[in-house]
N, CA, C and O of each residue as an XYZ file, in Angstrom:
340
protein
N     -40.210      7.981    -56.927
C     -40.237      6.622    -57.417
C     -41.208      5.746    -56.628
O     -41.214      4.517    -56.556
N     -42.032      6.630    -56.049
C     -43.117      5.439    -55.259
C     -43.867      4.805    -56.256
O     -43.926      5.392    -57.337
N     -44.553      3.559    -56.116
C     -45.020      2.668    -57.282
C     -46.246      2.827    -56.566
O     -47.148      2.375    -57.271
N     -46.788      3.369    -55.226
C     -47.450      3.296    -54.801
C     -49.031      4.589    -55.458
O     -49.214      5.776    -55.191
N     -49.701      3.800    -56.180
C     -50.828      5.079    -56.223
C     -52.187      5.772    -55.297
O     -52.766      6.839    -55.498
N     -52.485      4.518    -54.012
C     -52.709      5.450    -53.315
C     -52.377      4.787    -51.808
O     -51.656      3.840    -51.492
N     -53.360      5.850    -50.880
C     -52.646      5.537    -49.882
C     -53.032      4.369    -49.006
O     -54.177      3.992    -48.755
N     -51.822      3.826    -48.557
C     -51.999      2.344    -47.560
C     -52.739      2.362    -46.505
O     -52.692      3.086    -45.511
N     -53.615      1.279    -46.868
C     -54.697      1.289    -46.023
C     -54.569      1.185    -44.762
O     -55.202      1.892    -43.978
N     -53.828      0.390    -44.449
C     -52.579      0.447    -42.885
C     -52.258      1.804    -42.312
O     -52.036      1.752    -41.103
N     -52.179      2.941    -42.822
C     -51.011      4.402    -42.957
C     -51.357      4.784    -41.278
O     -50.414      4.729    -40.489
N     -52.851      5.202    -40.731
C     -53.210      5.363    -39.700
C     -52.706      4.275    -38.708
O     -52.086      4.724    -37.744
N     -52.836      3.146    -38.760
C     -52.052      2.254    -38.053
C     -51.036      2.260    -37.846
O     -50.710      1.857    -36.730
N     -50.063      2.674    -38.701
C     -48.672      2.544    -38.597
C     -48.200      3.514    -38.457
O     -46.970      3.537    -38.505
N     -48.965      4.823    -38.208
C     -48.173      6.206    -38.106
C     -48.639      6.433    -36.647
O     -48.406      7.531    -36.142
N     -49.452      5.225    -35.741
C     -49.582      5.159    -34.616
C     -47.884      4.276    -33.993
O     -46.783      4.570    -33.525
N     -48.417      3.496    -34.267
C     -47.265      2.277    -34.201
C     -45.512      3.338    -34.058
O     -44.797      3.525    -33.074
N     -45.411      3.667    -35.063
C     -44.018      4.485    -35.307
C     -44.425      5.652    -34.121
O     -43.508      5.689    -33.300
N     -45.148      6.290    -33.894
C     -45.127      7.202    -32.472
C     -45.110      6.431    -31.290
O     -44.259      6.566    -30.411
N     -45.976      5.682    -31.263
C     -45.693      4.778    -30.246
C     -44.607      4.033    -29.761
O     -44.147      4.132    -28.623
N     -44.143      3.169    -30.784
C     -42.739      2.269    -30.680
C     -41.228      3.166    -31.348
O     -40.080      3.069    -30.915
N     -41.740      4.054    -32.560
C     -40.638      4.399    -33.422
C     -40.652      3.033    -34.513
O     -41.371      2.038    -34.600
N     -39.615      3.483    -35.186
C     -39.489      2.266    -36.361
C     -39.102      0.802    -35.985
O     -38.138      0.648    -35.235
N     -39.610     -0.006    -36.331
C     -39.597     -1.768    -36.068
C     -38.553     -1.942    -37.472
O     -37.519     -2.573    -37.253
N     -38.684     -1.622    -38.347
C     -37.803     -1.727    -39.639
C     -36.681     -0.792    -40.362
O     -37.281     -0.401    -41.363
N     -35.642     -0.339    -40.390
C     -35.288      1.008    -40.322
C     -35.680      0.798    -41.927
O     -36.198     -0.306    -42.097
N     -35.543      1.693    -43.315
C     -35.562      1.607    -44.370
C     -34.673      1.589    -45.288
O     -33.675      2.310    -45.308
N     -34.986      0.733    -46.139
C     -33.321      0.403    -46.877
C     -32.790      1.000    -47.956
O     -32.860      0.250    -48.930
N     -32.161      2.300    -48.254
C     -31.411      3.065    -49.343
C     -30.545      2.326    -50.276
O     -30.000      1.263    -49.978
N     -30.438      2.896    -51.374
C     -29.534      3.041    -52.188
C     -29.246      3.891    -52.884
O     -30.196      4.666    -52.771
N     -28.290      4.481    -53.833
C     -27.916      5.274    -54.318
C     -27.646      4.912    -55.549
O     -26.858      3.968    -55.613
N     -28.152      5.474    -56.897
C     -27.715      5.064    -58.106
C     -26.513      6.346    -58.738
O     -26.527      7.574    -58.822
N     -25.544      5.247    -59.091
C     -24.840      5.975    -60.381
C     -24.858      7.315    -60.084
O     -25.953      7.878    -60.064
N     -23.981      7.860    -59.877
C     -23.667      9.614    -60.199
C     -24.521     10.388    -59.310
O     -24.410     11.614    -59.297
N     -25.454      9.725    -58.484
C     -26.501     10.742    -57.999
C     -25.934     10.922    -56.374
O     -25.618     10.035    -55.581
N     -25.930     12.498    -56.187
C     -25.285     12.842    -54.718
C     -26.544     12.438    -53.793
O     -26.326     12.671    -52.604
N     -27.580     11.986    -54.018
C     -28.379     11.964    -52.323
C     -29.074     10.083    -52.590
O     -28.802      9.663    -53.715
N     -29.604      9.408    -51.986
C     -29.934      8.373    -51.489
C     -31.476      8.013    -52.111
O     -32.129      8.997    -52.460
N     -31.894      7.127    -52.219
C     -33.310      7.234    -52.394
C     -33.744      5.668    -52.009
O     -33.021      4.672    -52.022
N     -35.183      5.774    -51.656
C     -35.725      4.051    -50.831
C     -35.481      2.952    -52.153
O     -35.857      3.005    -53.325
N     -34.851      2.162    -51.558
C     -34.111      0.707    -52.514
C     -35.663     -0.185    -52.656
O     -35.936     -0.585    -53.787
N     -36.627     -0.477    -51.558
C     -37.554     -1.202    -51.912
C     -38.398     -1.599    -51.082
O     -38.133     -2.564    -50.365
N     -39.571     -0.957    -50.998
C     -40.611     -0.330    -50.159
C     -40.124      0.942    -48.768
O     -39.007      1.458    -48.748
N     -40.992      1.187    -47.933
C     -40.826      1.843    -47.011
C     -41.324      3.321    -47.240
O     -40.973      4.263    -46.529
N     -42.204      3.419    -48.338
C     -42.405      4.789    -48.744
C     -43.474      5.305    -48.236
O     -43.708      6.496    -48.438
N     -44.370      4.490    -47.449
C     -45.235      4.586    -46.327
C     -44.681      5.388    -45.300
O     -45.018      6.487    -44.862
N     -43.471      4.368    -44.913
C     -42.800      4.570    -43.641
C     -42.469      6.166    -43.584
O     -42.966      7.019    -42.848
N     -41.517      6.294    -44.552
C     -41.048      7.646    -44.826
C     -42.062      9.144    -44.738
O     -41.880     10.180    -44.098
N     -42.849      8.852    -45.401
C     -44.226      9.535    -45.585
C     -44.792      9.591    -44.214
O     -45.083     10.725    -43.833
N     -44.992      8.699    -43.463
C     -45.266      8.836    -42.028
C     -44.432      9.803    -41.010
O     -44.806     10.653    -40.202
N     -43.127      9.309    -41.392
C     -42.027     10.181    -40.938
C     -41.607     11.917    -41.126
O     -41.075     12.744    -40.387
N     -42.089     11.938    -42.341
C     -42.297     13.496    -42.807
C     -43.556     13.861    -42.248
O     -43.458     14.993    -41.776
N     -44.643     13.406    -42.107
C     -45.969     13.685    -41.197
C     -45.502     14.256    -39.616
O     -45.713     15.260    -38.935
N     -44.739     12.971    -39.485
C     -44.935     13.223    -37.772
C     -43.629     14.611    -37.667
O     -43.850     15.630    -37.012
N     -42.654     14.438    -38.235
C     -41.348     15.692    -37.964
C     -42.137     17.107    -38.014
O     -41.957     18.062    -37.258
N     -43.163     16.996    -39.217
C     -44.269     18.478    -39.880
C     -44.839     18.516    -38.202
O     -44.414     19.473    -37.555
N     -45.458     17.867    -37.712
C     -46.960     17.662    -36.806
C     -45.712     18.258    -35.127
O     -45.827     19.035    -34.179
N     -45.054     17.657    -35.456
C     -43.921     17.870    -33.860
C     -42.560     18.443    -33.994
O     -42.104     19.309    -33.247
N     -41.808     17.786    -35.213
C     -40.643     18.606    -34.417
C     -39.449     17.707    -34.121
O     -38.304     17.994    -34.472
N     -39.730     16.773    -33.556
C     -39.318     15.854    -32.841
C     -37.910     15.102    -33.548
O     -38.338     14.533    -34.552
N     -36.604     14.895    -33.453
C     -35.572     14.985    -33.591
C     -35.680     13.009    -34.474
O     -35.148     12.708    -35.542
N     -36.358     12.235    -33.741
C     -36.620     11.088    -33.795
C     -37.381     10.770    -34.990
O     -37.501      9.566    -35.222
N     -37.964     11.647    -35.862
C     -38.139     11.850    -36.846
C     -37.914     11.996    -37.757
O     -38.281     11.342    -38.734
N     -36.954     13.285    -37.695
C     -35.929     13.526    -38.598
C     -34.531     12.706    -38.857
O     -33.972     12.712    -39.954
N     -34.165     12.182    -38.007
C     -32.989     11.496    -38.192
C     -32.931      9.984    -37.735
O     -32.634      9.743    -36.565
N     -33.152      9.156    -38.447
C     -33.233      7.914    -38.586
C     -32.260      7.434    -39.311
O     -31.720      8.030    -40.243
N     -31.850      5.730    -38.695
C     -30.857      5.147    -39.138
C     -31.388      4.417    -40.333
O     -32.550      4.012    -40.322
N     -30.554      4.212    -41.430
C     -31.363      3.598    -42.585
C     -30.222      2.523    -42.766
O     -29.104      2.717    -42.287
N     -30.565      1.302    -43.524
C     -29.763      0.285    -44.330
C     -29.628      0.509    -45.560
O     -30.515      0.442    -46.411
N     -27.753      0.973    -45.815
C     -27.532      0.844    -47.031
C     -27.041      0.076    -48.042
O     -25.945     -0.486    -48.046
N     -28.211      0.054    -49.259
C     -27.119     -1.352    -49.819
C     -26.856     -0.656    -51.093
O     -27.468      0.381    -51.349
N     -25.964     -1.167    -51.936
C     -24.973     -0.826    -52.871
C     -25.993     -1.060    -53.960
O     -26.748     -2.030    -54.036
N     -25.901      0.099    -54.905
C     -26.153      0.005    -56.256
C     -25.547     -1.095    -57.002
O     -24.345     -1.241    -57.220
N     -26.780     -2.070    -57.476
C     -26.058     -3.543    -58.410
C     -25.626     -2.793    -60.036
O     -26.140     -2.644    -61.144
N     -24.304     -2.457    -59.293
C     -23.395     -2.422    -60.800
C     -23.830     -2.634    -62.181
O     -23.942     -1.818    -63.096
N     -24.108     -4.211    -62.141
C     -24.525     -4.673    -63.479
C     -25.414     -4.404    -63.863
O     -25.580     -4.999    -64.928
N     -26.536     -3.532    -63.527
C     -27.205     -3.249    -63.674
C     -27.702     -1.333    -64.077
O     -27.543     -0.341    -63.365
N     -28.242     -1.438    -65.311
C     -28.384      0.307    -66.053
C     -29.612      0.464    -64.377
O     -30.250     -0.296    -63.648
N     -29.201      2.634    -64.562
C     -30.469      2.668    -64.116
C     -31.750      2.183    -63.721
O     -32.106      1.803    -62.606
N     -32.583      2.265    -65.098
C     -33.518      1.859    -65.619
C     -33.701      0.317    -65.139
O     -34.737      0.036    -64.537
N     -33.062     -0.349    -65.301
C     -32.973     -1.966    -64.391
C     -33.014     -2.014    -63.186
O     -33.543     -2.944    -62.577
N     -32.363     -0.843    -62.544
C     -32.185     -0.721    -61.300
C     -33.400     -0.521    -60.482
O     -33.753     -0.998    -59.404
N     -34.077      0.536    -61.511
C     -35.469      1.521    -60.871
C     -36.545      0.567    -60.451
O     -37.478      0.691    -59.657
N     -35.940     -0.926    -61.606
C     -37.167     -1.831    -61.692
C     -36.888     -2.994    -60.701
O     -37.740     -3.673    -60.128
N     -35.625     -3.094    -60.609
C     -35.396     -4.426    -59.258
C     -36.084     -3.645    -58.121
O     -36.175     -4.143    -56.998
């Protein structure tokens, strides 16, 4: 579901930044309707993508397991509404 088509011009910057510091923002999940695993609520798909880089490149535990913010699937809302908030 990235909306993103290519890559952020920032990406080298910030995949310094996140080795350097780690995450400044953790990334914020949600989960729609019926579905068993989580997916990014709204942006951070950089972040993530950086994160699968650096775990591939090292290894490194700090990578793989990050704390994320979860917020609740808006009810009133179909899928499809959802995909788009």
């Amino acid at each position: 579901m990235n909306p993103r088509l290519t890559r952020n011009p920032d990406y080298e910057e910030i995949k310094a930044s996140i080795r350097l510091r780690g995450l400044d923002h953790p990334p914020h999940i949600t989960q729609r309707p019926g579905e068993l695993f989580c997916i990014i609520a709204n942006g951070g798909n950089t972040r993530l993508a950086i994160l699968n880089e650096l775990w591939q490149e090292t290894r490194e535990e700090r990578y793989r397991n990050i704390a994320c913010l979860f917020h609740p699937w808006q009810t009133e809302k179909s899928v499809g509404e959802g995909n788009l908030h």
